[in-house]
C-alpha positions, 0 to 999 in steps of 0.5 A: 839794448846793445848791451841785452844783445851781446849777452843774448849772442854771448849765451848763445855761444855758450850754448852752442847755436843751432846751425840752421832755424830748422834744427831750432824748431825741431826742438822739443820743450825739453830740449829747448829747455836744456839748450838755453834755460838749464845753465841758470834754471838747473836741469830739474827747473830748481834755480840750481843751474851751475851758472846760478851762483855767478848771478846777481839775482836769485834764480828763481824755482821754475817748478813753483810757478803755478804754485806762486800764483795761487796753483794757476800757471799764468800763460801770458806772463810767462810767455812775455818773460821768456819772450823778453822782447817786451820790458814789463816796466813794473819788474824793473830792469830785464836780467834774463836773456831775450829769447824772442830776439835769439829765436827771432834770429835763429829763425831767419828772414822769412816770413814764417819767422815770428811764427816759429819763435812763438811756437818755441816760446810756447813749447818751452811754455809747455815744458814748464807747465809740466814740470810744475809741483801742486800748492803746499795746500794741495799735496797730501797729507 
């Protein structure tokens, strides 16, 4: 777990922390996106992010979900991956950050604090909905 957090705190730096929890949930699903999911998701959400390359695992295309779920996007397990807090023991060990902990943080010692990380979560959520493509079966032919 220790190690899972310096990686979160060293990406952060990476990215740039926001200087207060206000300019976190300001944030739209688009700038969140790019602000910590692009260096590895690619700007366009492929798996082509610069830092991709570097990773042990392939990077997966965020654009594709929907699809690889049979064109429905599943809401509960995409918030439970970015979220990361809880380990989902079937997938094995957790390579992506925990965001949930980095929003938690972020959002300081208030009580409104786990409020504003799942409304971050769920505005990153919305952004990848938006990005999805329809099933190969579904475009036109």
């Amino acid at each position: 777990m220790r190690a899972a957090l310096f990686s979160v705190a060293l990406l952060w730096l990476a990215h740039g922390s926001p200087a207060s929890a206000e300019d976190l949930t300001g944030y739209t699903g688009p700038q969140l996106y790019s602000q910590f999911c692009a260096s590895c998701h690619g700007r366009q959400g492929h798996g082509d992010g610069p830092v991709a390359s570097s990773l042990k695992v392939e990077v997966p295309d965020l654009t594709r979900i929907a699809a690889r779920q049979g064109g429905k996007f599943p809401d509960d397990k995409i918030r439970a991956i970015i979220d990361g807090r809880t380990i989902l023991m079937a997938h094995g060990s957790r390579t992506m950050p925990i965001w949930g902990m980095a929003f938690r943080v972020a959002s300081g010692q208030t009580p409104q604090a786990e409020f504003q990380t799942q409304a971050m979560i769920g505005q990153l959520m919305e952004f990848l909905r938006s990005i999805q493509h329809p099933p190969a079966s579904a475009q036109p032919q």
